[in-house]
C-alpha positions as semicolon CSV with decimal commas, in nm:
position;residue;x (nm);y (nm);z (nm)
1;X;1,251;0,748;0,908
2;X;1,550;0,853;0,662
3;X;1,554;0,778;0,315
4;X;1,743;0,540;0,139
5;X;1,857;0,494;-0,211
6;X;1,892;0,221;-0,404
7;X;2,205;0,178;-0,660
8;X;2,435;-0,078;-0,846
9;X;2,814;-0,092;-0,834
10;X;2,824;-0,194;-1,183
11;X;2,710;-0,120;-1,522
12;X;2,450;-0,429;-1,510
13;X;2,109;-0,357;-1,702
14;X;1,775;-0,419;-1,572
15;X;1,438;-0,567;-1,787
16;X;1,124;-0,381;-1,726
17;X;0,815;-0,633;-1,636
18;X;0,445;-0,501;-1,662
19;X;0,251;-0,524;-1,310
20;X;-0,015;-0,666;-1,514
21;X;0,144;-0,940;-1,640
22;X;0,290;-1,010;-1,267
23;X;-0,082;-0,956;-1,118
24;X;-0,254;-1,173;-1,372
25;X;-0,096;-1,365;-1,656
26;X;0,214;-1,493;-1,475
27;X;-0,021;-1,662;-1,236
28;X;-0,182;-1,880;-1,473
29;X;0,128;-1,983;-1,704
30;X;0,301;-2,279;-1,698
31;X;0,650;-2,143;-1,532
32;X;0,871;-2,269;-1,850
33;X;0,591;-2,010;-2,045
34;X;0,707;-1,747;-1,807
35;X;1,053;-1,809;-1,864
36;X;1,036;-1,770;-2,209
37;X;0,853;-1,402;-2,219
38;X;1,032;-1,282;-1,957
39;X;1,360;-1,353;-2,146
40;X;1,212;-1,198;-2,477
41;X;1,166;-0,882;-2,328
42;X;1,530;-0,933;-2,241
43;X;1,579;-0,947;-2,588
44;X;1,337;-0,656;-2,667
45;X;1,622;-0,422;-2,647
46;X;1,946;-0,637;-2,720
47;X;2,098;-0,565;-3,022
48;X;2,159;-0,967;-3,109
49;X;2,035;-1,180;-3,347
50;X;1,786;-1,373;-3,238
51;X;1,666;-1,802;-3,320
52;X;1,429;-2,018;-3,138
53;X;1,684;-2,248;-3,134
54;X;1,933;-2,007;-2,938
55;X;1,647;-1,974;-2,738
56;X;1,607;-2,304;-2,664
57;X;1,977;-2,318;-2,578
58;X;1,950;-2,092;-2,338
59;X;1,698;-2,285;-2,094
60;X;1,810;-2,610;-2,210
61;X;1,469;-2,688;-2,399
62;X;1,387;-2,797;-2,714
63;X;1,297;-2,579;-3,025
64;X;0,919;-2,717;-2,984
65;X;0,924;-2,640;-2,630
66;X;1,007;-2,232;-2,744
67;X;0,721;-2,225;-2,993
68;X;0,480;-2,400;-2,734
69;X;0,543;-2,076;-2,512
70;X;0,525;-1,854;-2,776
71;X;0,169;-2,040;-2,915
72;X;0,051;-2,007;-2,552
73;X;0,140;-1,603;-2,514
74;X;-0,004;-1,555;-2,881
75;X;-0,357;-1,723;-2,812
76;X;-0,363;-1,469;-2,462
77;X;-0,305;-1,168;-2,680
78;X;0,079;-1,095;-2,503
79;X;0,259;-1,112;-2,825
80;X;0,191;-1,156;-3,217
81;X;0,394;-1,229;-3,467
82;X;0,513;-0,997;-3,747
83;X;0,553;-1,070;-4,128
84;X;0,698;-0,929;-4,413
85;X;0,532;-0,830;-4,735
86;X;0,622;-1,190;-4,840
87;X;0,437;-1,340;-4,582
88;X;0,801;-1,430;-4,471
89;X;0,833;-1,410;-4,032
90;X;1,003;-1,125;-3,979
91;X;0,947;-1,105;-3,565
92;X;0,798;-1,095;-3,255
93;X;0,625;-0,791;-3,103
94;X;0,541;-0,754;-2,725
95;X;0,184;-0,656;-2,728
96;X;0,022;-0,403;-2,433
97;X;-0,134;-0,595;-2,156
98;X;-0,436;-0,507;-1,952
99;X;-0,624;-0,650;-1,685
100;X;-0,829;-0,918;-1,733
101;X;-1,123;-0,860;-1,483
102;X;-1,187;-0,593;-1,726
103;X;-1,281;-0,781;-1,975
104;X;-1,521;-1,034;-1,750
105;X;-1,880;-1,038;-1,929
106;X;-2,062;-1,026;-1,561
107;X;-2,095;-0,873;-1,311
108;X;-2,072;-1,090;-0,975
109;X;-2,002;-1,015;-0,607
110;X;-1,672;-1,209;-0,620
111;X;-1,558;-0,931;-0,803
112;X;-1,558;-0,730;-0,511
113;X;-1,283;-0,925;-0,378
114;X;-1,054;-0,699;-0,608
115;X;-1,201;-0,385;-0,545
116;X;-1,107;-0,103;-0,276
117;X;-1,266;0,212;-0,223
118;X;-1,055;0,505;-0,258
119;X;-1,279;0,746;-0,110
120;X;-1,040;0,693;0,186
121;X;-0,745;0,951;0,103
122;X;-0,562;0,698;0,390
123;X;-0,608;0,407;0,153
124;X;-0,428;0,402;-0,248
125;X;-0,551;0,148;-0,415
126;X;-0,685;0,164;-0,799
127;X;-1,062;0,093;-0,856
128;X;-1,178;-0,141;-1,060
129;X;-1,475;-0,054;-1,269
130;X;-1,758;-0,290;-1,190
131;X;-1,914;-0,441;-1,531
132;X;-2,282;-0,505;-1,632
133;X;-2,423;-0,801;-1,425
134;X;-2,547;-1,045;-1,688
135;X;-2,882;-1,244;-1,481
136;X;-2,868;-1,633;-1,433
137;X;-3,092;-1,752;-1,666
138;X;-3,399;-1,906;-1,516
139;X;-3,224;-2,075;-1,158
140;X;-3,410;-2,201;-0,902
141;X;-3,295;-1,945;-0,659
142;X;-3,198;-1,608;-0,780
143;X;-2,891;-1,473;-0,588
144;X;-2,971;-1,178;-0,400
145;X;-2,660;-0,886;-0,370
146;X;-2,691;-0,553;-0,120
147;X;-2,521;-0,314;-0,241
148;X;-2,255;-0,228;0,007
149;X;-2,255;0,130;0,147
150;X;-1,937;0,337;0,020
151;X;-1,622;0,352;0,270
152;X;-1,620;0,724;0,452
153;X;-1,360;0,948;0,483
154;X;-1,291;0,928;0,853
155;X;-1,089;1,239;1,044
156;X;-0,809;1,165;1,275
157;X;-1,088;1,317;1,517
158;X;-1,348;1,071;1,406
159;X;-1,130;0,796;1,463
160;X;-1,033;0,912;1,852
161;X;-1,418;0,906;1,917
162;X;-1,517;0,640;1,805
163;X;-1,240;0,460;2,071
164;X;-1,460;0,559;2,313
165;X;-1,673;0,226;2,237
166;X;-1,518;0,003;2,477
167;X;-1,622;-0,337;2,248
168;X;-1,398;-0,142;1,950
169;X;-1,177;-0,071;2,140
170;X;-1,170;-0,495;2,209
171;X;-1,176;-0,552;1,867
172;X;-0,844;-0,320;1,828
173;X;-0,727;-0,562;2,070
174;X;-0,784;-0,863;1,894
175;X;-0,714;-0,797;1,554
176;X;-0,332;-0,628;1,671
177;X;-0,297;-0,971;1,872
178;X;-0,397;-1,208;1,595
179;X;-0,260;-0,982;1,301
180;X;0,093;-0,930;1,514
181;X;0,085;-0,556;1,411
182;X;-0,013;-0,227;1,564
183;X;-0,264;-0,017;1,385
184;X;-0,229;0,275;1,213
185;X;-0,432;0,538;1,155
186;X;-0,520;0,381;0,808
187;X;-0,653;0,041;0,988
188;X;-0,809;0,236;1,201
189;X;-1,026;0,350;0,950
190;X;-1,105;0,034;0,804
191;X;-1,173;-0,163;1,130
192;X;-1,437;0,168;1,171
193;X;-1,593;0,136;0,818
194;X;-1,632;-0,254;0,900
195;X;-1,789;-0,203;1,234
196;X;-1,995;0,152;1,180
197;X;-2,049;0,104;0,832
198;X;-2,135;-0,231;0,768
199;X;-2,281;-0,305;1,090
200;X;-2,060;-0,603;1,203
201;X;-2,118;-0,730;1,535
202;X;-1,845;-0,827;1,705
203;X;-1,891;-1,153;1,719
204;X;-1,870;-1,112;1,310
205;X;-1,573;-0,914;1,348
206;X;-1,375;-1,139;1,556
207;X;-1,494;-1,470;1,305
208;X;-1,383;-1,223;1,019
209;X;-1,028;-1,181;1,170
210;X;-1,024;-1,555;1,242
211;X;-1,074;-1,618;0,880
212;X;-0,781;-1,365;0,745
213;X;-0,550;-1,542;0,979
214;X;-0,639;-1,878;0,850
215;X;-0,648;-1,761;0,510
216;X;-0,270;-1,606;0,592
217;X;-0,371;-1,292;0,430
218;X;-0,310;-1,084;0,765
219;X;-0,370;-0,703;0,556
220;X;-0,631;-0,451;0,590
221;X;-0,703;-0,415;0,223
222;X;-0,780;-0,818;0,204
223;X;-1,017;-0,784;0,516
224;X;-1,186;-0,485;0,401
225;X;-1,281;-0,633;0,076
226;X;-1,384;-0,990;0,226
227;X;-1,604;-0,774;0,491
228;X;-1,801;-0,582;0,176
229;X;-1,809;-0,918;0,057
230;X;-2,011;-1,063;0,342
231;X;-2,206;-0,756;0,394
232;X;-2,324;-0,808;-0,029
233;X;-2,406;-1,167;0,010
234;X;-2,631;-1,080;0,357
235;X;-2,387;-1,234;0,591
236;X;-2,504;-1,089;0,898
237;X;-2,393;-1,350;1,206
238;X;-2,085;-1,582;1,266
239;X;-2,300;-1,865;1,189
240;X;-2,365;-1,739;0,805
241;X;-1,973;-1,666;0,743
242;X;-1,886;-2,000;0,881
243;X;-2,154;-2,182;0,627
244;X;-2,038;-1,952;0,310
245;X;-1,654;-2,014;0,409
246;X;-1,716;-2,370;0,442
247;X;-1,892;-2,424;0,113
248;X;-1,647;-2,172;-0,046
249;X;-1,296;-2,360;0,104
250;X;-1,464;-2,690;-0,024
251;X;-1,463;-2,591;-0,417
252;X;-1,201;-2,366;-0,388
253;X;-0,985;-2,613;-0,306
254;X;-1,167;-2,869;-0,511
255;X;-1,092;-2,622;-0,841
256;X;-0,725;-2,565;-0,728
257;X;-0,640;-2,962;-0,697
258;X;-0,850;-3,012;-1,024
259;X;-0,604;-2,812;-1,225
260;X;-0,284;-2,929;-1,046
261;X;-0,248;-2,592;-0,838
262;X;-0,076;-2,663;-0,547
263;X;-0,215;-2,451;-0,302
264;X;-0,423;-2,473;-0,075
265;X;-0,572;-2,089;-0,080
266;X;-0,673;-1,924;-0,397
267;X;-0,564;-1,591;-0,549
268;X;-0,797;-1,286;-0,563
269;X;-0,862;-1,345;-0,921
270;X;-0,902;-1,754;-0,908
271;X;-1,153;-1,654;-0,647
272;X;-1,344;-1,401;-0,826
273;X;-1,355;-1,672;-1,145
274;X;-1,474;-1,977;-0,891
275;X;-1,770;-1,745;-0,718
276;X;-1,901;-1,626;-1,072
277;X;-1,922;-2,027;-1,162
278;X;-2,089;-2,102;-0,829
279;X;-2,284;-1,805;-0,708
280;X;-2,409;-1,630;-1,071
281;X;-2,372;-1,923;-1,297
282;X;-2,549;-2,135;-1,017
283;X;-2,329;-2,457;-1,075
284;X;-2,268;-2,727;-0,816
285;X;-1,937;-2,854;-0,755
286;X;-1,973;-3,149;-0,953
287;X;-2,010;-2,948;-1,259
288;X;-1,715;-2,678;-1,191
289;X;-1,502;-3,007;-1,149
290;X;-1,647;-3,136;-1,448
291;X;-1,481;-2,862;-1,639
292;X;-1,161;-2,849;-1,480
293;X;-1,120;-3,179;-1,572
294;X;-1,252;-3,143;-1,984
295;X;-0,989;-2,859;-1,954
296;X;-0,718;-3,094;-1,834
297;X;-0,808;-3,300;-2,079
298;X;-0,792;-3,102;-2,387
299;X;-0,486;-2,841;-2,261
300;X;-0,247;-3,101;-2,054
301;X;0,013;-2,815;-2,056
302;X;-0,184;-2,508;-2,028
303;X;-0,512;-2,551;-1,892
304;X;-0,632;-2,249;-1,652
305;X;-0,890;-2,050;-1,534
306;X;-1,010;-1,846;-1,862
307;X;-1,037;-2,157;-2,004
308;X;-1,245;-2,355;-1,753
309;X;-1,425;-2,018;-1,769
310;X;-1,493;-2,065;-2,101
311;X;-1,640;-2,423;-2,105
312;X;-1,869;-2,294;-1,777
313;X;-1,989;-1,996;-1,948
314;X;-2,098;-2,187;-2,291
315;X;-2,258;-2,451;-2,076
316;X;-2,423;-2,150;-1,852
317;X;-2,535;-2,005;-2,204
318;X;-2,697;-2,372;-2,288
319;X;-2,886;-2,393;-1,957
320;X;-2,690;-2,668;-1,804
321;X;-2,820;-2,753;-1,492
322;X;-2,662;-3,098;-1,411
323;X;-2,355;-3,348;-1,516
324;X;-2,641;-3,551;-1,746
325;X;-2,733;-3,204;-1,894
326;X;-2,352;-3,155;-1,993
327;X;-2,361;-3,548;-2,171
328;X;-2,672;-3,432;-2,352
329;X;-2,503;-3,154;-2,479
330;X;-2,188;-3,329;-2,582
331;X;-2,391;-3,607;-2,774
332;X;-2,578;-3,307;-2,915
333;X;-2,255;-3,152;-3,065
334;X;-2,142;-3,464;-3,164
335;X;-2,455;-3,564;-3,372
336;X;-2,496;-3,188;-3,560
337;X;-2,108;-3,234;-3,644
338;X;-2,064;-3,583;-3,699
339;X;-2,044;-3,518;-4,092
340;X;-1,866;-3,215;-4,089
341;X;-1,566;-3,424;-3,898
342;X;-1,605;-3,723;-4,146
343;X;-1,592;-3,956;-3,865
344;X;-1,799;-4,043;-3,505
345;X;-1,656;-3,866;-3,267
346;X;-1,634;-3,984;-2,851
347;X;-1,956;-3,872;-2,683
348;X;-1,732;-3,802;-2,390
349;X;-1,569;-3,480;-2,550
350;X;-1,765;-3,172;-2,475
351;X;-1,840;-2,935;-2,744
352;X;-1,599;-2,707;-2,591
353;X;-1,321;-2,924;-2,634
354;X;-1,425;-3,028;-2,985
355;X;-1,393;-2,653;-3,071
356;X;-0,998;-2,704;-3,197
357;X;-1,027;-2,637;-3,604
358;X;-1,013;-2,216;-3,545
359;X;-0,891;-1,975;-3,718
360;X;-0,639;-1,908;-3,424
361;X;-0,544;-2,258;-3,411
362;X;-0,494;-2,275;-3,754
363;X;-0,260;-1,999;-3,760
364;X;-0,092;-2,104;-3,417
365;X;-0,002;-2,424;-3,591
366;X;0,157;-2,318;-3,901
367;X;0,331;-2,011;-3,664
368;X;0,489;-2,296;-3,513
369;X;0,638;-2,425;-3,847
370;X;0,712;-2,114;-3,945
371;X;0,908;-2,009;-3,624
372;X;1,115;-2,364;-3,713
373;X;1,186;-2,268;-4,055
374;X;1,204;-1,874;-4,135
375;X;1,343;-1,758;-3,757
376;X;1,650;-2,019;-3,796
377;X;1,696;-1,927;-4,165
């Protein structure tokens, strides 16, 4: 194929926009938040003078609305603000942004969703360091993970032999049918690694394809890491995938109507969040909705999935088992801080969501004033 090139006919400028920040925190933000950085790293390099309320101007919002966005970025560690010797605000600096998996506290099989092996030289994709697995704390069932075998580094000559099994050479079939594609060499490989590797039958393989489709997710990469998946959670027959996918579709899209999300498949990361909460943390799908809904509650505006990861992780820490353990534990909170708040608080507000007087929040709130009066001055 010849090469192209790509080129403008005039002198317009173009913003630079971290893939991190596409991959992970654009995903969860409300899209006015998005709006908002995206058009201060427009400014980043603009030689203008710069107000919230010329800001605000520019989307038609109001001045609260700008420092709303800016609070939101700040308490996800995207920007920070800068201050003078005078404690006088001076700015707004762009901070570096990583990827949040990274910085997940266990280690859980959905993380695997994310991960491809680059032992294939056919295959470029970045791996993604698998953190310390943190055990559920005395379940009734302990969640057993295989470890799945690591992806080979098939030959073109590899690959023609292994055509020689005619029910491979069906699945070839199938999948270019379904998946409206010829493979290449690179599939190839992967369909092999599924089949030889893991062991699929082909009766798995076909349900596995069935499911991509569905899913609309019709790439090699997303079957490959669904397939180590199975193969880690000791799915070894159609029947098994069919039971996991059906429990997993149920709170998946349970979690996604929860928080207003509307679609109807989740993203790699949403998924790696909701199988931590179901498969390590051990919660039903009573409780996971529980906590979408405390985080609606408390973060109208904002609420996402670090923060419903937060309220399921301090109830995991607390050995919650069921919703009447989570009212014990609110009624508990509200007790031990019922004179430190100088008033009786509602028994229905988890101790999550009575954690508001921080230090952060503190300084998020008088950022807010301070964005109002210094920035305009």
């Amino acid at each position: 194929m010849k090469t192209i090139t790509i080129s403008t006919e005039n002198s317009e400028t173009y913003s630079s926009i971290s893939n991190f920040f596409i991959d992970y925190y654009m995903t969860e933000a409300n899209g006015e938040f998005v709006k908002v950085y995206l058009y201060l790293v427009r400014l980043l390099n603009c030689n203008l003078d710069v107000t919230v309320a010329g800001i605000a101007d520019h989307f038609n919002l109001t001045e609260n609305d700008i420092c709303r966005a800016i609070k939101y970025w700040i308490s996800r560690d995207v920007l920070k603000l800068n201050y003078d010797g005078k404690g006088h605000l001076r700015g707004i600096v762009l901070l570096p942004l990583h990827a949040p998996i990274l910085d997940m506290k266990v280690d859980t099989d959905a993380v695997s969703i994310l991960k491809v092996s680059t032992e294939n030289t056919h295959v470029e994709e970045e791996s993604v360091p698998r953190p310390k697995l943190v055990p559920v704390a005395e379940s009734k069932e302990q969640y057993k993970e295989y470890v799945a075998p690591s992806k080979p580094s098939f030959t073109k000559s590899d690959l023609e032999n292994a055509m020689s099994d005619e029910d491979l050479s069906d699945i070839h079939y199938y999948i270019e049918t379904l998946f409206e594609k010829p493979l290449t060499q690179s599939n190839c490989a992967t369909v092999l690694y599924i089949y030889e590797t893991l062991g699929f039958s082909c009766d798995l393989m076909e349900y596995l394809v069935d499911y991509c489709v569905e899913m609309k997710k019709t790439n090699f990469r997303y079957m490959e890491a669904v397939a180590v998946a199975w193969y880690k959670d000791g799915i070894k027959t159609r029947q098994d995938a069919k039971e996991q996918t059906a429990l997993s579709k149920g709170i998946y899209r349970t979690v996604l109507k929860s928080l207003g999300i509307r679609r109807t498949t989740p993203t790699d990361t949403e998924m790696a969040f909701i199988n931590t909460w179901s498969k390590d943390y051990g919660f039903g799908e009573d409780i996971i909705k529980t906590a979408c809904d405390k985080a609606i509650m408390t973060q109208p505006n904002s609420a996402n999935f670090n923060y419903v990861n937060a309220i399921l992780e301090s109830w995991h820490k607390n050995n919650v088992k069921t919703v009447e353990d989570i009212d014990k534990l609110d009624k508990a909170f509200v007790a031990k801080n019922a004179g430190r708040l100088g008033k009786t608080s509602n028994t229905n507000v988890s101790s999550f969501n009575n954690f508001k007087q921080t230090k952060l929040d503190n300084q998020l709130e008088e950022m807010e004033q301070l964005l109002l009066k210094e920035v305009n001055n």
